[in-house]
C-alpha positions as CSV (number, residue, x, y, z in Angstrom):
1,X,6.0,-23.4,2.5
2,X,9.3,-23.1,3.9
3,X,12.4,-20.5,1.9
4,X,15.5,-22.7,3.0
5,X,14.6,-26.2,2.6
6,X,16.7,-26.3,6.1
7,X,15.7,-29.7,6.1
8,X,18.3,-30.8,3.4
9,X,20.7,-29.0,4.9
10,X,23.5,-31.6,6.2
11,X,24.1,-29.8,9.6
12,X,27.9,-31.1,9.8
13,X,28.9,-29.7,6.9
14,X,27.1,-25.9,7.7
15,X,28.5,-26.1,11.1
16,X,31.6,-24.1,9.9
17,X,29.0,-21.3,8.6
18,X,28.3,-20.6,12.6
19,X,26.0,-22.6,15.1
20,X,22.7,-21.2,13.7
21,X,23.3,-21.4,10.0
22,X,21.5,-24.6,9.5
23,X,18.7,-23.8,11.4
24,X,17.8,-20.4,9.7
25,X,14.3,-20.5,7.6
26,X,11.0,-19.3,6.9
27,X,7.5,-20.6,6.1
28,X,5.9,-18.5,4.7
29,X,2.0,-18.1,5.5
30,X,-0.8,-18.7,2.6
31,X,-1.3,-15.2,0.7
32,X,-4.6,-13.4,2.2
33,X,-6.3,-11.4,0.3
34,X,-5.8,-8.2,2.6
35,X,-1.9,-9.1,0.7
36,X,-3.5,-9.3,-3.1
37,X,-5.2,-6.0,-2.7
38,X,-2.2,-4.1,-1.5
39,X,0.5,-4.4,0.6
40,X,-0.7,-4.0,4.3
41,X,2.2,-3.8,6.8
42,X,0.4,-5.6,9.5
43,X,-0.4,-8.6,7.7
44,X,1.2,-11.3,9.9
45,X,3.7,-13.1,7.0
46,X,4.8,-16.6,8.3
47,X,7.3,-17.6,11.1
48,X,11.2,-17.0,10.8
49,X,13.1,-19.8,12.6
50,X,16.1,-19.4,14.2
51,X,17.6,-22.3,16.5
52,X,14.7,-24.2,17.5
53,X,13.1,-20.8,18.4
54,X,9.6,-19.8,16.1
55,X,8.9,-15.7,16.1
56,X,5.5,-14.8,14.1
57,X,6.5,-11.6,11.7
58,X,4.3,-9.0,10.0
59,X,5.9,-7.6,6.7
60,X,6.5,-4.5,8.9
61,X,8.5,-6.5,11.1
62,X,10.3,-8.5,8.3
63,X,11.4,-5.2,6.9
64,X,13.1,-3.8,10.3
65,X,14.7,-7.4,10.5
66,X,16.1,-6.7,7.1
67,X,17.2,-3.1,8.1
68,X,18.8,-4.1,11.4
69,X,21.1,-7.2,9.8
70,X,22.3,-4.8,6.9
71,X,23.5,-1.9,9.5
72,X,25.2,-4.7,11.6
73,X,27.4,-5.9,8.8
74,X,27.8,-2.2,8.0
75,X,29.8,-1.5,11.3
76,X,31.2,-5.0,11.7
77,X,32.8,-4.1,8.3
78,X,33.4,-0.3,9.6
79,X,35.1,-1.3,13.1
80,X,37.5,-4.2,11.1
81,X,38.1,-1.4,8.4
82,X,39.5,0.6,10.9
83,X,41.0,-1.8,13.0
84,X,38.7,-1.1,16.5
C-alpha cells in the first residue's frame, strides 16, 4: 500500500515543489504480528522512496528519519532568522 498515491501526482506541476517532491512515498509492508502484539522497533516497516532510489526502514529507523528532517528545518529556519 503506498502513503502518497505518487502515482497521481502530475510531475509538471510538483516540479516547482523541488526535483524530488513527486517522487517521495511509502508502501507500507502488511502488519506482522510481532507489530499487533507491541511495537517492536526492529520490525522492518515498508520501503521509503525517494528519486527512483528504494531504502528498506524499520520503525526505529523511520523515527530517526523523522527526527533528522524536523532539526534540519529547525536550523534552516534558525540560520535565515538570523540572517547567516
Amino acid at each position: 500500500m503506498s502513503v502518497n498515491q505518487r502515482h497521481s501526482l502530475d510531475q509538471k506541476k510538483v516540479q516547482r515543489f523541488g526535483n524530488y517532491f513527486g517522487s517521495i512515498d511509502f508502501e507500507i509492508n502488511s502488519v506482522s504480528q510481532a507489530v499487533l502484539e507491541g511495537k517492536k522497533q526492529d520490525t522492518k516497516a515498508g520501503k521509503l522512496l525517494i528519486g527512483g532510489k528504494e531504502f528498506e526502514c524499520t520503525l526505529a529507523e523511520l523515527d530517526r528519519i523523522i527526527e533528522t528532517c524536523q532539526t534540519a528545518k529547525a536550523v534552516f529556519f534558525q540560520k535565515y532568522r538570523f540572517g547567516l
